[in-house]
C-alpha distance (Angstrom), angle and dihedral (degrees) to the residues before:
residue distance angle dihedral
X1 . . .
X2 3.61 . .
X3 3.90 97.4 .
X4 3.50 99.8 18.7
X5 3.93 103.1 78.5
X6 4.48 84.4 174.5
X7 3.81 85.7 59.5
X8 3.63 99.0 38.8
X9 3.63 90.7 52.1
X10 3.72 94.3 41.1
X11 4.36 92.5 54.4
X12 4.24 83.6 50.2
X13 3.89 93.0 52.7
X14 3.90 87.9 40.7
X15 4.01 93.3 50.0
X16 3.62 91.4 44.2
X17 4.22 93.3 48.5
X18 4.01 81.3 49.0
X19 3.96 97.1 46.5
X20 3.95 83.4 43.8
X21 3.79 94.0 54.5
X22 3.95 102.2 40.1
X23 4.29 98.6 37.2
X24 3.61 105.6 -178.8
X25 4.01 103.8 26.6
X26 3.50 92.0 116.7
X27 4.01 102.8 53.7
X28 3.84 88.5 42.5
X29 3.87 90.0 51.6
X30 3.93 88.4 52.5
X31 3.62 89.2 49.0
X32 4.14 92.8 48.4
X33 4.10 82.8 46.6
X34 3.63 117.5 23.8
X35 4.18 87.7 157.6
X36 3.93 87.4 70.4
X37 3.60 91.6 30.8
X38 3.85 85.9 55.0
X39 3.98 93.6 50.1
X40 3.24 95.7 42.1
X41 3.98 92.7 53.9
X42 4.37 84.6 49.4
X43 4.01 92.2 47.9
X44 4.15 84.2 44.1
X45 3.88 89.4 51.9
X46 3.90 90.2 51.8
X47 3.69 93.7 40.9
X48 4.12 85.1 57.2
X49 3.78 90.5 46.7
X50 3.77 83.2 54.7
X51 3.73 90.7 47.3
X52 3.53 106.9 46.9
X53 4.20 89.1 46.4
X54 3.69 92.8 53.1
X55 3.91 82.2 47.2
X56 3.59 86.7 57.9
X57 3.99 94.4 48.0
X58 3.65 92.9 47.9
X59 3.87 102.7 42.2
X60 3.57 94.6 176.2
X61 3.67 114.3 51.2
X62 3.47 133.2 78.1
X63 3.73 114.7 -103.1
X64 3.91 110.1 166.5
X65 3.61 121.2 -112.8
X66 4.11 122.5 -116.6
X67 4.15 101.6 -138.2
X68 4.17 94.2 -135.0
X69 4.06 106.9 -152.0
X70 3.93 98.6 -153.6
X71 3.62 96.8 42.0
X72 4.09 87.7 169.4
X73 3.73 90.6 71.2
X74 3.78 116.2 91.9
X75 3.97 120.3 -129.3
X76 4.03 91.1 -156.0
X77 3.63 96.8 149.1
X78 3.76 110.2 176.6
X79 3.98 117.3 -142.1
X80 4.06 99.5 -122.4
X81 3.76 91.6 -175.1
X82 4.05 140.5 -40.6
X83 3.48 127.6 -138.0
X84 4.16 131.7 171.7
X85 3.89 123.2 -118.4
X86 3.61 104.7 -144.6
X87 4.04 116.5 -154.9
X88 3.82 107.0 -126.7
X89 3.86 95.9 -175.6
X90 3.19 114.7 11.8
X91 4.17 120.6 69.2
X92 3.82 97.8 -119.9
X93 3.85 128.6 129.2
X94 3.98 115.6 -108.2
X95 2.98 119.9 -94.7
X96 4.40 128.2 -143.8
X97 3.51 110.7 -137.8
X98 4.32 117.1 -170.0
X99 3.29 123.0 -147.0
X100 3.97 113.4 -136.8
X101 3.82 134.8 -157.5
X102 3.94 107.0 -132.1
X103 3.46 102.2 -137.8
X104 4.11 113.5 -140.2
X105 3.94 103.5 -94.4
X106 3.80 86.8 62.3
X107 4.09 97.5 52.6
C-alpha cells in the first residue's frame, strides 16, 4: 500500500463497499467481545498520546486527528520501566518497548 497509490485506493473503496454492506458489524462485535474491545480502546489511547506528541514535534504537517468520545477521562499513562528486545536470529532493528501503568478507568 505504501507505494502503490492504485492499491491503496482500491483497499479504501473495498473497506468502504464492505462497511456499506454490513452497517453495524463493528458495535455488535464490541458487544460479543468487550475484553478486546477494551484493549483495543487502551492501545488507541496510547496510540493518540503518540499522535498528538509527534504533532507537537512536527508543528507543521498534517497528522490526522483521532476524535476521543470521553474526552473527560485522562490518558496519564505512567512509564513503569523500558527495556529493548534484541533480535538474536533474525536481521531486524531493536526495538524499545515501555512499560505503562494502566490507570483505573481503563481496568
Amino acid at each position: 500500500m505504501a507505494t502503490d497509490p492504485d492499491f491503496k485506493r482500491d483497499q479504501k473503496l473495498s473497506n468502504k463497499k464492505w462497511a456499506q454492506n454490513n452497517p453495524g458489524y463493528w458495535k455488535e462485535y464490541r458487544k460479543r467481545n468487550p475484553k478486546k474491545a477494551e484493549i483495543n480502546r487502551i492501545l488507541q489511547a496510547i496510540r493518540n498520546r503518540r499522535r498528538y506528541s509527534n504533532r507537537k514535534k512536527n508543528a507543521n504537517t498534517d497528522i490526522p486527528l483521532i476524535a476521543r468520545v470521553d474526552a473527560s477521562i485522562s490518558n496519564n499513562f505512567k512509564v513503569v520501566g523500558q527495556f529493548w528486545l534484541v533480535p538474536v536470529i533474525a536481521k531486524v532493528d531493536a526495538l524499545k518497548v515501555n512499560i505503562l501503568e494502566i490507570p483505573s478507568p481503563y481496568h
